[in-house]
N, C-alpha and C positions, 0 to 999 in steps of 0.2 A: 224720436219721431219715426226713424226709418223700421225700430221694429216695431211699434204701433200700427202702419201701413200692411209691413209682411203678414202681421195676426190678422187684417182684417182680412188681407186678400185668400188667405188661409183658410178662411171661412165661407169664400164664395165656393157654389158650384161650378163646375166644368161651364155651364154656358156664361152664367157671369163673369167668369175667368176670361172667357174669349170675346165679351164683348168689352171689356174694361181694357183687355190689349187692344183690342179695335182700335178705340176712342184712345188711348193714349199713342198710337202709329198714327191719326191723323194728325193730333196736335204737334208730334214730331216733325212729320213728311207738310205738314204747311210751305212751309220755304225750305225747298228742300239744297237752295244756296247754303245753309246751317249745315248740312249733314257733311259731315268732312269726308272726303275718299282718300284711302289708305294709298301708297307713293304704289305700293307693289299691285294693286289693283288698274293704276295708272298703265304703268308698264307692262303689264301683261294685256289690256287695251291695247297696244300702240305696235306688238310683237303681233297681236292675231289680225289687225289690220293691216301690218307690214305683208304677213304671210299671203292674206286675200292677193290683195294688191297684187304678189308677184304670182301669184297663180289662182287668179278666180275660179280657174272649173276646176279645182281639186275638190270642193263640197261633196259630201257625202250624201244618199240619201237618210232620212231620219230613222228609217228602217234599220241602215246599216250601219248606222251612227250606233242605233238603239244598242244593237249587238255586239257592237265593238266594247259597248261600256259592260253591259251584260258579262265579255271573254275577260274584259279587266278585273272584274268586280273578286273573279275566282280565280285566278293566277296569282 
């Protein structure tokens, strides 16, 4: 069955492609109490909230956010 599925979807276009992931991401994200979150998703959660916490005005502009990721990207 699962490669009867991949052949068909094989055969969509680019936009049929993207409306058929559409329609299968809502019937996922319904209840989104089903979608499990990874432990390590958790915990990095709970470390970048820690961090606000004990230093709220450390936020970056998104400008300079932008560019820090930018210096990273090519080091």
């Amino acid at each position: 069955m699962k490669t009867d599925i991949i052949t068909e979807f094989a055969k969509l276009d680019k936009s049929e492609k993207i409306l058929l992931v559409e329609e299968l991401w809502e019937t996922i994200s319904e209840d989104e109490s089903d979608i499990p979150i990874p432990e390590s998703h958790i915990k990095e959660l709970e470390t970048r909230r820690a961090e606000y916490a004990s230093a709220p005005g450390r936020l970056l502009p998104v400008q300079e956010l932008a560019d820090h990721i930018e210096r990273r990207k090519y080091s």
